[in-house]
Each structure stands twice: as structure tokens, then as C-alpha cells.
N, C-alpha and C positions, 0 to 999 in steps of 0.2 A: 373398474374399467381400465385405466390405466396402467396398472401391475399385467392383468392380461392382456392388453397392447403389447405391454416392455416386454413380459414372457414370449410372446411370439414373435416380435422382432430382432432379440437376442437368436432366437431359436431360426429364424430365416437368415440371417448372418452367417451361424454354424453350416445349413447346411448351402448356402452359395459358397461358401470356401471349399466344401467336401466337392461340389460339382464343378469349379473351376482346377480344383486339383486335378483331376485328368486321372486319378489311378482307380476310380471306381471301374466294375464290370459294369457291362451294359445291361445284365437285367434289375442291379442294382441301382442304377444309372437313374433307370427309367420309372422304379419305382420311388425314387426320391424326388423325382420331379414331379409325381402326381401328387407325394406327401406338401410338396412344396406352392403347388397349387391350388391343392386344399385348403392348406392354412390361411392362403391368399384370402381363398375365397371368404373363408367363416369370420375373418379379420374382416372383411369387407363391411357384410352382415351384420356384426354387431355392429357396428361405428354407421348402420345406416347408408353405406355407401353405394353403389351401383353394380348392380352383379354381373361377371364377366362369364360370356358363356365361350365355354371351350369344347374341344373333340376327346377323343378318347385318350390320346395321349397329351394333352393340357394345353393344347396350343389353342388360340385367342382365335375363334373364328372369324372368319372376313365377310361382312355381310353381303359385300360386290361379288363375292365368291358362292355364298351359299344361300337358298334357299330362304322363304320364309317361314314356310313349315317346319323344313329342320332346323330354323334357328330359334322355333317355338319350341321343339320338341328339345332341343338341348337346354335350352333356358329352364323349362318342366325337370327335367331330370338335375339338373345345378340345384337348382330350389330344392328339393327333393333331399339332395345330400348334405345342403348345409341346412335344413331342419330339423334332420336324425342326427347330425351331430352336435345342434344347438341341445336338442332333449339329450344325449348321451350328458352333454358336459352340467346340464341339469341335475340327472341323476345319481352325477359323481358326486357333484356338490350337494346335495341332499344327504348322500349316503356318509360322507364326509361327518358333515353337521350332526346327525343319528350317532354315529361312532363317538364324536367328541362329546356329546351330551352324554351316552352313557357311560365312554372314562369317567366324565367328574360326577358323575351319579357314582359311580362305583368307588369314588377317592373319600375315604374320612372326611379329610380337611385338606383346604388351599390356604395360599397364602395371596398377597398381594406386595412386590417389591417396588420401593418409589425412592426415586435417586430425584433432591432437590439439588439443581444447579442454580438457580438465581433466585432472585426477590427484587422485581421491576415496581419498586413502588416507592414517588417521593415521599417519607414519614416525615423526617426532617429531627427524629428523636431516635434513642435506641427503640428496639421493638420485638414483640414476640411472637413467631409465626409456627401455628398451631396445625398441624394437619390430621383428620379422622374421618372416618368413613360413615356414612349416616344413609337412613331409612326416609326419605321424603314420603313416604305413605304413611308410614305407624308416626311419622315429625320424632324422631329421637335418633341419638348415635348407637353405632351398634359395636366402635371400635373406641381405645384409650387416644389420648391425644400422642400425635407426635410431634415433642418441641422443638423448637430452634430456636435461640436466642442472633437476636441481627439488631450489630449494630448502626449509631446515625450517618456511620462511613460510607456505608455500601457492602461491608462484608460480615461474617458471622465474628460473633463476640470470640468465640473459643477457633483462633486463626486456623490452629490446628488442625482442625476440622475441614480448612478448603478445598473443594471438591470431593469430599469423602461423607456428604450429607444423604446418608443412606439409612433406609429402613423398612422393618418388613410386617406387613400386617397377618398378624398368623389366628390359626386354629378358627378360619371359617368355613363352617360345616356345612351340609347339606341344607341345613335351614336354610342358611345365608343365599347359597344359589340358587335357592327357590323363590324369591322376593324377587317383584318386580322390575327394581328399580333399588340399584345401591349409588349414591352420588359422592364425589373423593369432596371434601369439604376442607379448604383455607382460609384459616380468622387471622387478623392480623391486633393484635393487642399495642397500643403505645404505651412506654414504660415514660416517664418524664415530665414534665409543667402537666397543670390544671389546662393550662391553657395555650398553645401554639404563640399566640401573639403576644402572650405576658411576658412582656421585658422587665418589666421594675425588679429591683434585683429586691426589694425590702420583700414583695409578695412570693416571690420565685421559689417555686414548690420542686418538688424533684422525687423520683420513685413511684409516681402514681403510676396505676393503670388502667389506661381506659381505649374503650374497643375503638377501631379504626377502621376496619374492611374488612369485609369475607366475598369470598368465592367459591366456587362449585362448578363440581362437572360429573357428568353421568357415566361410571365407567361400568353398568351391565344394566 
């Protein structure tokens, strides 16, 4: 809802510029102004707000001025226009979604590219952050892990590497976009003590590893 908001108020910006320019024709003119009407109007429509009934050339009729019948009958005919263009913008997006289905019907294989910029999480040790793609229906992964090593700083262990934590999940096929449900899966591993609290330095372990957190999220 939003993106189509911003799409049509970019787009009413463009053409109040075109109409305060002054150098359109007038049969240009006038046909921009009903475009610009329109748009008003079916903006209105989604967003639930109050429908403005106008004349033939888009002006805002005055009810002290006209009639009650013909302010029915104009209201009738607005409704009218901005419910064939609700079904139009329907049918785009329908046909839209059919097209895109059957590209990736039609593609071998996808990939999936994931650029990791951070790791918000206090460990308090180094630690190893695992990402793969997994099946919540069949409970199994359907991808390799991809590691990253992070250290107790705040940054990755191989510095090198900063902001350049990138990776691609490849060679998934038609099986794969036919599952219900694929979820992006993050395990967090602590490398370090037995124990967060163990201070004694006589007991003070180092290299283990043991699980810390995971996460998920549904990306189809």
C-alpha cells in the first residue's frame, strides 16, 4: 500500500509541474487533468477515503450549485470508474504474478544472494555464525552452511573481509520452488570457556563449542 501511495504521488508531482508549466496545448491540457483526477480519485478509494464527485471536466461539484439527483448520478458514474480501474489494476497484477511464476517455472535453477552486514548479539566470546536454508515441513536443510567466523570484538575474525560478507546460494531447482515454505536459518555457535561465568583461571577451558542462538525467517 504504501509503495502505491509513493507511486502516485511522485507521479501527481510530475504532472502538477507539466500543468503549471504553461506550454502544454489545451487539448493536452485537459486531458491531463482528468488523468490527474483519476488518480486523485482511485488514491482516494484505496486509502478508504471519501469520494469526490466531479463534472465532466474534473472539477469538484458544489452542492449549493447542483442538484441532488445529479449529484447521485455523478457519484454513480465516479464509483463506477474507480471500480473498473480497481479490477484493471487487479488483472495487471494477476497477470504480473502468472508471468513471473512461469519465468521461474521455466529457469533450471535460482540462486539466493545474501550480503551479511552485522551480528547484533552480545556472545561475550568469539563465535561462529552459520547461515542455510532449511525445509520446516520435511525438519531438514536443504542448503551447505555458510560460515562466518566473529570475533568477541564486535567484528569478523578475517578483518578483511569487512563489509564484503557475501554469498550465494546456488543450484536451487524447480523442486525447491515448489515447497511450501523455505526458511533462511541462523545458528550462532560460541567458540570459548565451558562456561560464560568460569573465571578460575586453573579450570579455564578455551576452543570449545557450544550452541548459543538461532534464528529464522521465511523467505518463500
Amino acid at each position: 500500500m504504501f509503495r502505491s501511495v509513493q507511486h502516485m504521488i511522485y507521479d501527481l508531482i510530475e504532472w502538477r509541474s507539466q500543468i503549471l508549466s504553461g506550454t502544454l496545448p489545451q487539448d493536452e491540457l485537459k486531458e491531463l487533468k482528468k488523468k490527474v483526477t483519476a488518480k486523485i480519485d482511485y488514491g482516494n478509494r484505496i486509502l478508504d477515503l471519501d469520494l469526490v464527485v466531479r463534472d465532466e471536466d474534473g472539477n469538484i461539484l458544489d452542492p449549493e450549485q447542483t442538484s441532488t439527483i445529479s449529484l447521485f448520478r455523478a457519484h454513480e458514474i465516479a464509483s463506477k470508474q474507480v471500480e473498473e480501474r480497481l479490477l484493471e489494476e487487479k488483472s495487471q497484477k494477476q497477470n504480473i504474478d502468472i508471468n513471473r511464476q512461469a519465468k521461474f517455472a521455466a529457469t533450471p535453477s535460482f540462486a539466493l544472494f545474501v550480503n551479511l552486514k552485522n551480528v547484533v548479539c552480545k556472545i561475550g566470546e568469539d563465535a561462529e555464525v552459520l547461515m542455510s536454508l532449511y525445509d520446516p515441513l520435511e525438519s531438514k536443510f536443504i542448503s551447505e552452511n555458510y560460515l562466518v567466523r566473529w570475533s568477541s570484538s564486535g567484528l569478523p575474525k578475517d578483518i578483511d573481509r569487512l563489509h564484503n560478507l557475501r554469498a550465494v546460494f546456488t543450484d536451487l531447482g524447480s523442486k525447491d520452488l515448489k515447497r511450501e515454505k523455505i526458511s533462511f536459518v541462523c545458528q550462532i555457535v560460541r567458540v570459548g570457556r565451558m562456561e560464560l561465568r568460569d573465571n578460575n583461571t586453573r579450570k579455564l577451558t578455551s576452543g570449545l563449542r557450544r550452541p548459543f542462538g538461532v534464528a529464522g525467517n521465511c523467505c518463500v
